[in-house]
C-alpha positions as protocol buffer text, in pm:
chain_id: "A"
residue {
  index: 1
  type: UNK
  ca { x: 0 y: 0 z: 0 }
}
residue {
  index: 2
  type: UNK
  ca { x: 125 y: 363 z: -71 }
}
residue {
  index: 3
  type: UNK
  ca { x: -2 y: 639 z: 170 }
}
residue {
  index: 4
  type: UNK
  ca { x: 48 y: 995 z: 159 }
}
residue {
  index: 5
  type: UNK
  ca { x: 3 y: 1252 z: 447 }
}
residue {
  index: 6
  type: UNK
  ca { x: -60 y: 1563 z: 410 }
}
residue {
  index: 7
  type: UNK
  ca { x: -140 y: 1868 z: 702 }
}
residue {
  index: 8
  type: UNK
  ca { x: -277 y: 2176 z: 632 }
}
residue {
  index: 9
  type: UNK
  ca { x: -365 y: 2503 z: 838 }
}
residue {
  index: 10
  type: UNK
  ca { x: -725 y: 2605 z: 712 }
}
residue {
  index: 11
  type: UNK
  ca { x: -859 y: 2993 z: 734 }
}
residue {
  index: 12
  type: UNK
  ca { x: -1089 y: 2990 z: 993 }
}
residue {
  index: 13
  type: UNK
  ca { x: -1422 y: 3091 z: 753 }
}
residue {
  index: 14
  type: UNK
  ca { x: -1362 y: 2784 z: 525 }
}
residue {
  index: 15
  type: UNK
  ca { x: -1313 y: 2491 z: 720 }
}
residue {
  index: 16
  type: UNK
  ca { x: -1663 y: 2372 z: 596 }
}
residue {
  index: 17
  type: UNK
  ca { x: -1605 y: 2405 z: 287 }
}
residue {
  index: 18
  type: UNK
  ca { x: -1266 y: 2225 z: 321 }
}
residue {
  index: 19
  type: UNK
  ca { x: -1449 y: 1977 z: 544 }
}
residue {
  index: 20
  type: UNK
  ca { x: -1657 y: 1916 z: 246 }
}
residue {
  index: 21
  type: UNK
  ca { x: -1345 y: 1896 z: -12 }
}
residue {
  index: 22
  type: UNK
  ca { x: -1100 y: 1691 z: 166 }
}
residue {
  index: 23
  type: UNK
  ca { x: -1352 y: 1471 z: 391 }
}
residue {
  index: 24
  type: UNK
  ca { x: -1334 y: 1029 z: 281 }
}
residue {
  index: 25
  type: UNK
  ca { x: -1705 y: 1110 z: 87 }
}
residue {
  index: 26
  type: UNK
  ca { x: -1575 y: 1506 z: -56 }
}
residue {
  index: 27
  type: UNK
  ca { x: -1471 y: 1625 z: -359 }
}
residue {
  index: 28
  type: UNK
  ca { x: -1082 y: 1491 z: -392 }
}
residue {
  index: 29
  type: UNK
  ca { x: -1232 y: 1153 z: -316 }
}
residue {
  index: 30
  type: UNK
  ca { x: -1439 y: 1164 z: -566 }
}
residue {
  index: 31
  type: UNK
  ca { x: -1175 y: 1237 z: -801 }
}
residue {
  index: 32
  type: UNK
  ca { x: -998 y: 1009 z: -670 }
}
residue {
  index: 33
  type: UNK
  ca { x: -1242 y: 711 z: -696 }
}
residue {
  index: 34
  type: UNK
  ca { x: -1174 y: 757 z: -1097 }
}
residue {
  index: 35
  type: UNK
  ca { x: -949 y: 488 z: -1057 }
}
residue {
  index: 36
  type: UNK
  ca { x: -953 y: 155 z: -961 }
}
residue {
  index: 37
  type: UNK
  ca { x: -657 y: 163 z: -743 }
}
residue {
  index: 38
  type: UNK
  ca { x: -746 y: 399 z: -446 }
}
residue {
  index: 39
  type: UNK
  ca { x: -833 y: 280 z: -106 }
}
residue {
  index: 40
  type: UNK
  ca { x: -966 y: 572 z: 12 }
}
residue {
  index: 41
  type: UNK
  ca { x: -906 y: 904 z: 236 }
}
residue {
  index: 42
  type: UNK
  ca { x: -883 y: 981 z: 541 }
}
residue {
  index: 43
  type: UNK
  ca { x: -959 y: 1345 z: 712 }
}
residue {
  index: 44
  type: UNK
  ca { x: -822 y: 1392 z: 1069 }
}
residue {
  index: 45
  type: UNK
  ca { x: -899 y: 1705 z: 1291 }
}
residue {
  index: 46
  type: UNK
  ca { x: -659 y: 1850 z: 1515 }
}
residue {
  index: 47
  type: UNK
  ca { x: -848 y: 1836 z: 1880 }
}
residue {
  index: 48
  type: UNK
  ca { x: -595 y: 2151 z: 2037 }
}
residue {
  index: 49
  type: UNK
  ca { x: -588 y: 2361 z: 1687 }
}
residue {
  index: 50
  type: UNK
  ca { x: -908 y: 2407 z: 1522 }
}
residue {
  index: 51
  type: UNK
  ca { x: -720 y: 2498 z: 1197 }
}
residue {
  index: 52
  type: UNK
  ca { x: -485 y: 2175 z: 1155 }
}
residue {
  index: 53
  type: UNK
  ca { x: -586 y: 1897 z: 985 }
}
residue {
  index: 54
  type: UNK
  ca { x: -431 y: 1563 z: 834 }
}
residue {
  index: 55
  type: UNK
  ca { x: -510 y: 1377 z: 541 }
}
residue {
  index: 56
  type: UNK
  ca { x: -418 y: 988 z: 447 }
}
residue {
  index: 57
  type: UNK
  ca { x: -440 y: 877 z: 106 }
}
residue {
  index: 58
  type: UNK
  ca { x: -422 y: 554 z: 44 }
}
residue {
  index: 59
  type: UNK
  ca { x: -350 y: 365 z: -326 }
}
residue {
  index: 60
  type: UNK
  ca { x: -261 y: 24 z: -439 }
}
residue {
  index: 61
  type: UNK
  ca { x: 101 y: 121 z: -492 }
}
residue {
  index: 62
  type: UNK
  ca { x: 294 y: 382 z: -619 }
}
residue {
  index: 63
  type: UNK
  ca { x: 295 y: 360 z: -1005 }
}
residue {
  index: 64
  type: UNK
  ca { x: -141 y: 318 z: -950 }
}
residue {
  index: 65
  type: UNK
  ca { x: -100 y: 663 z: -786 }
}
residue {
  index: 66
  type: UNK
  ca { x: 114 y: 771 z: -1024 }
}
residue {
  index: 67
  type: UNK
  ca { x: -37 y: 644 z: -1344 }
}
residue {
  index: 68
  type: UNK
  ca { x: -386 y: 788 z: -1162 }
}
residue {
  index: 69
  type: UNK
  ca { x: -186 y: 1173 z: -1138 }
}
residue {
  index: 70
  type: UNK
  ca { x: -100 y: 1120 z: -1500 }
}
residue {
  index: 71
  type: UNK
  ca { x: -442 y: 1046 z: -1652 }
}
residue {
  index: 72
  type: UNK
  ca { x: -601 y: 1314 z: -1454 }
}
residue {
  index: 73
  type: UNK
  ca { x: -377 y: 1556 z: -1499 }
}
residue {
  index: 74
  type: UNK
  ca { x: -617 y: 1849 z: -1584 }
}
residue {
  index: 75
  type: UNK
  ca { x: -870 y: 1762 z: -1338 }
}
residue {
  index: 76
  type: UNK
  ca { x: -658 y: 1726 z: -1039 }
}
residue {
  index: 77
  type: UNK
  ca { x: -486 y: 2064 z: -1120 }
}
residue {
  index: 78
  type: UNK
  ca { x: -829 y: 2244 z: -1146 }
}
residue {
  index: 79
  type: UNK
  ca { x: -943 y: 2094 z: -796 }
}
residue {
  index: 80
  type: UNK
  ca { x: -595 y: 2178 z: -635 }
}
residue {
  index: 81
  type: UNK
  ca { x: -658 y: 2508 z: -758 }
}
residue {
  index: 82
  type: UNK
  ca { x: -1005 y: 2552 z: -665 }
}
residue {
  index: 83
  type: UNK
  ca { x: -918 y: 2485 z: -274 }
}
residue {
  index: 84
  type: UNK
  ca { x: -605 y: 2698 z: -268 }
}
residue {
  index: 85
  type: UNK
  ca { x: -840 y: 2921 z: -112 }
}
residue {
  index: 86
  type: UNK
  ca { x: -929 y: 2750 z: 151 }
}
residue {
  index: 87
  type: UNK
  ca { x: -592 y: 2696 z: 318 }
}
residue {
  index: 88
  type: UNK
  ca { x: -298 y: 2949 z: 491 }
}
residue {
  index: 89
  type: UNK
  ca { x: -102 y: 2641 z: 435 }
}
residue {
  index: 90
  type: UNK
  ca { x: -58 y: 2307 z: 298 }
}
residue {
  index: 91
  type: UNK
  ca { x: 242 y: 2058 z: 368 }
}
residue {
  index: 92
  type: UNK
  ca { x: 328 y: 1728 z: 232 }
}
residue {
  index: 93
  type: UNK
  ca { x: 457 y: 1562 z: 551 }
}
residue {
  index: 94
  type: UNK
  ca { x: 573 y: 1209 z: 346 }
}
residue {
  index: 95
  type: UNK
  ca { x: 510 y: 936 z: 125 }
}
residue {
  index: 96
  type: UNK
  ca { x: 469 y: 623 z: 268 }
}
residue {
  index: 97
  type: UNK
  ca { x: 484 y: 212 z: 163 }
}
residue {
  index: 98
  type: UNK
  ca { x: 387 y: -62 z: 378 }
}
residue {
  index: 99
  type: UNK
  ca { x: 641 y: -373 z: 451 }
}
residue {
  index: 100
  type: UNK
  ca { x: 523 y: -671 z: 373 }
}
């Protein structure tokens, strides 16, 4: 399995609407259910900062996440775009693989 985490700080008026984005049922899951290979998403809530929050992805394997970023190029660019907005700031904290 290939994870990736990701933690961003969210402006205060817009955490529904990244709630509603970013959630296992929003909008990046959607996109992401275009391809066979995803597992799903995770969205965590920071209980002491009411602006942090976590997100797990989880795919197949790397080239399945890869191949899925490559055929929906366009699409995934456009969302990314889209919730710019609704962040002060987004980090990629890793890329993960489980051991078998």
């Amino acid at each position: 399995m290939y994870i990736i985490l990701w933690e961003f700080q969210v402006k205060a008026d817009t955490r529904a609407e990244f709630e509603s984005a970013y959630a296992s049922n929003g909008t990046w899951a959607e996109l992401f259910k275009k391809s066979p290979n995803y597992l799903g998403t995770e969205l965590l809530h920071d209980e002491n900062d009411s602006s942090r929050y976590l997100t797990i992805d989880r795919w197949v394997s790397k080239g399945a996440y890869e191949a899925f970023r490559s055929q929906w190029k366009t699409d995934y660019t456009q969302l990314d775009e889209a919730c710019t907005e609704l962040t002060e700031r987004e980090s990629l904290l890793g890329v993960w693989e489980s051991v078998s």
